[in-house]
C-alpha positions in Angstrom: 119.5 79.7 77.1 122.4 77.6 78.4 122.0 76.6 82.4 125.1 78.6 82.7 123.6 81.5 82.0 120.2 80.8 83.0 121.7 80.3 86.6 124.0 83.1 86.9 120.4 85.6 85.5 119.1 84.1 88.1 121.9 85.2 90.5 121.6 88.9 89.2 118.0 89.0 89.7 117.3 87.3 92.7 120.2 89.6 94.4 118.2 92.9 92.5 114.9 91.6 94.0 115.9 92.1 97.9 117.6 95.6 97.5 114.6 97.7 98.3 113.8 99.9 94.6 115.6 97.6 92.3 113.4 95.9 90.4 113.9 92.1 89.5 111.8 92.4 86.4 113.6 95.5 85.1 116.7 93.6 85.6 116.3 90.3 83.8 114.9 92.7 80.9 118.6 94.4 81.1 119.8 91.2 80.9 117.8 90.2 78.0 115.7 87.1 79.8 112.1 88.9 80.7 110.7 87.5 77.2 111.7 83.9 78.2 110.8 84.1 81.6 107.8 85.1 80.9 107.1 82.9 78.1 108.4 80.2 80.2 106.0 81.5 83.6 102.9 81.1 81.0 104.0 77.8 79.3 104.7 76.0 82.4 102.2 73.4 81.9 101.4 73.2 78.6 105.2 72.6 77.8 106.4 71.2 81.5 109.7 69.3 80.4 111.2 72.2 78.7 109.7 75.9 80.5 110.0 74.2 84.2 113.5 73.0 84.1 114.3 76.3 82.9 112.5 77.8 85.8 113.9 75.5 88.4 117.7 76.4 87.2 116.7 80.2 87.4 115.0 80.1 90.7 118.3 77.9 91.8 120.6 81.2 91.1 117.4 83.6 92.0 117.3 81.7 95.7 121.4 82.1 95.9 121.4 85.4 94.7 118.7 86.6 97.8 120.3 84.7 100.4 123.8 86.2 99.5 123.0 90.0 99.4 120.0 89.5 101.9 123.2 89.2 104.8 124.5 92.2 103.4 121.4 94.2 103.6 120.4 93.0 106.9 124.0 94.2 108.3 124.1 97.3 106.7 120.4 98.2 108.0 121.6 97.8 111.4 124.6 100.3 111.1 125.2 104.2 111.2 125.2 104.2 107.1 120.9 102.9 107.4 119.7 106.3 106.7 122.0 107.4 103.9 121.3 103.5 102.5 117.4 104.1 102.7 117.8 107.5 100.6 120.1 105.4 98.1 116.7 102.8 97.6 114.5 106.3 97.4 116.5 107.4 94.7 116.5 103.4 93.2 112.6 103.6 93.1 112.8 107.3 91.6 115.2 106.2 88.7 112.6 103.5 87.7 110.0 106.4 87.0 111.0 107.4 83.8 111.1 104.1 82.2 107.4 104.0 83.1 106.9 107.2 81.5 108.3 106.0 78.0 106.2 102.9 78.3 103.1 104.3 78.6 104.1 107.1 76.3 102.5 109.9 78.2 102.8 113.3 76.2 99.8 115.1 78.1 97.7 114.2 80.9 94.3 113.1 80.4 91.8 113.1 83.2 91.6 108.9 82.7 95.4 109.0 82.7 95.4 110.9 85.9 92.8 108.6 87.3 94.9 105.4 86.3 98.0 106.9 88.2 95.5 107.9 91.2 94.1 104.3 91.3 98.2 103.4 91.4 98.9 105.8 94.3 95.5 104.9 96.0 96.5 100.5 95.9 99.7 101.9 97.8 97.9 103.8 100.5 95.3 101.6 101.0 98.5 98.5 101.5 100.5 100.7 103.5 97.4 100.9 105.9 97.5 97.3 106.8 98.5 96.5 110.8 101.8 96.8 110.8 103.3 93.2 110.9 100.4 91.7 109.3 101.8 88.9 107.2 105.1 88.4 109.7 107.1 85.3 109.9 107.0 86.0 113.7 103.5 85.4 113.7 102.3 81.8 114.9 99.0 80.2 114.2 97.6 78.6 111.1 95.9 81.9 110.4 99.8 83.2 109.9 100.6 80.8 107.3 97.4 81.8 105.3 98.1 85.6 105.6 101.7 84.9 104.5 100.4 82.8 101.8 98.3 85.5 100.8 100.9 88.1 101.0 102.6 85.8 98.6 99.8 86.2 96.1 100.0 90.0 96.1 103.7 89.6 95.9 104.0 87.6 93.0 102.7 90.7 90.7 106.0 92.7 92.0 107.7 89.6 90.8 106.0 89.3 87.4 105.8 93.2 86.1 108.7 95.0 85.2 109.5 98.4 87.2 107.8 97.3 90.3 110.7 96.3 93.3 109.8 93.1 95.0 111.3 94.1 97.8 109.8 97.5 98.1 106.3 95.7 98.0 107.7 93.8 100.8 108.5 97.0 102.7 104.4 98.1 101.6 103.1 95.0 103.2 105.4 95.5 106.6 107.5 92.0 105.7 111.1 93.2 104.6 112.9 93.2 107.8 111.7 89.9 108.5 112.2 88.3 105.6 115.6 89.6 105.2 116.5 88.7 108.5 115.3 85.3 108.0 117.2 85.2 104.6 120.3 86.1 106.0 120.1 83.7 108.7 119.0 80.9 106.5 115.8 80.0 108.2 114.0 79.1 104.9 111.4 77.2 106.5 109.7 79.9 108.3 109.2 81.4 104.4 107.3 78.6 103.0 104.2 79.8 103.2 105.4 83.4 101.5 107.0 81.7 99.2 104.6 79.1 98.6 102.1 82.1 97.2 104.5 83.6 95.3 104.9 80.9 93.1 101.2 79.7 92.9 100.3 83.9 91.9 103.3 84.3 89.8 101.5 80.6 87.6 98.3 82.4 88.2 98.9 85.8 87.0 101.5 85.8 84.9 99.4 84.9 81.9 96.6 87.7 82.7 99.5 90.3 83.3 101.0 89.7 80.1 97.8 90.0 78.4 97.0 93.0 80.5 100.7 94.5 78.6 99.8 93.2 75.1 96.2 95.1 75.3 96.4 98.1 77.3 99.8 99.3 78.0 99.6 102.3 78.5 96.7 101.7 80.8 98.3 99.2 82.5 101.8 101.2 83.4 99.7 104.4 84.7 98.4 102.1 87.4 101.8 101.1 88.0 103.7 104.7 87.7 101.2 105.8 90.4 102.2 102.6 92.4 105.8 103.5 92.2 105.0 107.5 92.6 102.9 106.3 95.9 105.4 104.2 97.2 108.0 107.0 97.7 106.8 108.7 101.1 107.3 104.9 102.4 110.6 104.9 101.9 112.0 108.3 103.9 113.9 107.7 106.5 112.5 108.9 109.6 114.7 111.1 112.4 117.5 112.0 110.2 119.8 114.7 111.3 120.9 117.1 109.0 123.9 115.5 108.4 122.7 112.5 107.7 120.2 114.2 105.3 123.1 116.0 103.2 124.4 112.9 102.8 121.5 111.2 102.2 120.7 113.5 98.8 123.5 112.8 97.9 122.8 108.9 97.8 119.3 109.4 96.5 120.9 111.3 93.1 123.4 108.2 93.0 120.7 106.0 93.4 118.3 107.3 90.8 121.1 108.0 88.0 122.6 104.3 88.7 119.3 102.7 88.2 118.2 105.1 85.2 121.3 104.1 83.6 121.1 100.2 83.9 117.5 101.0 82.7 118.8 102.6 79.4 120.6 99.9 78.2 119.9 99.2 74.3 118.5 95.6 75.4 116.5 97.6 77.5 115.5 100.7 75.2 114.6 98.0 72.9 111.9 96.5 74.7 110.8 99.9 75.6 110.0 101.3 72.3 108.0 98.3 71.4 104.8 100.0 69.9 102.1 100.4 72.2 98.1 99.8 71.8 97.2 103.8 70.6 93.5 103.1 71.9 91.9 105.7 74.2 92.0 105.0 77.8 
């Protein structure tokens, strides 16, 4: 891939990543980069000179692309069009669903399918009862940095899977206003230690998680459709009026048929009809 390119995917994705139910993974696989990223994510080491300058010129765009469209989220969030905005990401995480269902190829549910999606939904309540604030920028003391270092960690699997929003699992762990806010007003240094832990559990899991998608598929994106189908009461608004509501629906369908469309791509469908392990979960 040409640093053109690999710069400009960046762009795209990093952008996708902080719009709350657009997923960063699903997006490089639309623009045909997941397998190198990937490949590159697990290679880093054992080929450095050629997988990490590839990286660095990807997390160059990824970096532009967040800052740029973080500013736009952050003033949009603060305006009358928030609520109808929120419903459009609802709709974003609901479009993503049924590109899990065609990966895992579900025809019937079993009671370990149902269980998988339940464990899914269960990791989503159990994050969304965290203290509010918990892994904040704001926060001062050493024992910040760790706990934004260790959001990081948990972060980097929304970054490495495909379908999941990285910034969605930022609204889950109670850090998306802030970090947008600081995105948009380009105080990086205060995101060191979130970033920091991103990047050592992206090296860290992204070999385990592809291996996890090689030998149990279908396993492993039941856990995640019941992440995603968990993560949905997160993202209502809260105190719409009705008007706001109509309009609202409205945004949601947008929302889902946009994203379901990107997702449908023939890039896209190609990597999803990839045969699948057929064992019994």
């Amino acid at each position: 891939m040409n640093t053109l390119k690999t710069i400009l995917s960046g762009l795209a994705v990093g952008g996708a990543m902080t719009i709350p139910g657009v997923s960063g993974g699903s997006a490089a696989m639309i623009l045909g980069i997941y397998d190198d990223l990937i490949t590159a994510v697990s290679r880093a080491f054992s080929e450095p000179r050629k997988n990490l300058l590839m990286l660095l010129k990807f997390a160059v765009g990824a970096c532009a692309g967040a800052l740029l469209i973080a500013r736009l989220i952050t003033f949009l969030l603060t305006t009358p069009v928030e609520v109808p905005l929120r419903f459009l990401f609802l709709g974003a995480v609901a479009g993503g669903i049924p590109m899990i269902f065609r990966k895992a190829e579900i025809r019937k549910l079993t009671a370990g399918s149902t269980a998988l999606i339940l464990a899914g939904v269960g990791v989503v309540m159990l994050i969304s009862m965290l203290p509010e604030r918990i892994f904040s920028p704001d926060t001062s003391g050493f024992a910040a940095v760790i706990m934004q270092f260790l959001g990081g960690l948990l972060l980097a699997a929304a970054l490495v899977l495909p379908g999941i929003s990285a910034s969605h699992f930022l609204l889950m762990l109670g850090i998306y206003d802030d970090v947008m806010e600081k995105l948009g007003e380009f105080e990086l240094l205060a995101l060191v230690p979130l970033a920091a832990g991103a990047a050592v559990g992206v090296f860290l899991t992204a070999k385990v998680l592809e291996r996890l998608l090689d030998l149990h598929p279908r396993g492993t994106y039941l856990v995640i459709l019941g992440f995603m189908l968990g993560s949905l009461r997160e993202l209502l608004p809260h105190g719409a009026g009705p008007v706001q509501t109509s309009a609202g629906m409205l945004c949601t369908v947008v929302g889902f048929v946009v994203v379901y469309w990107l997702q449908s791509g023939k890039k896209y469908r190609d990597i999803v009809q990839k045969p699948v392990d057929k064992r019994k979960i």
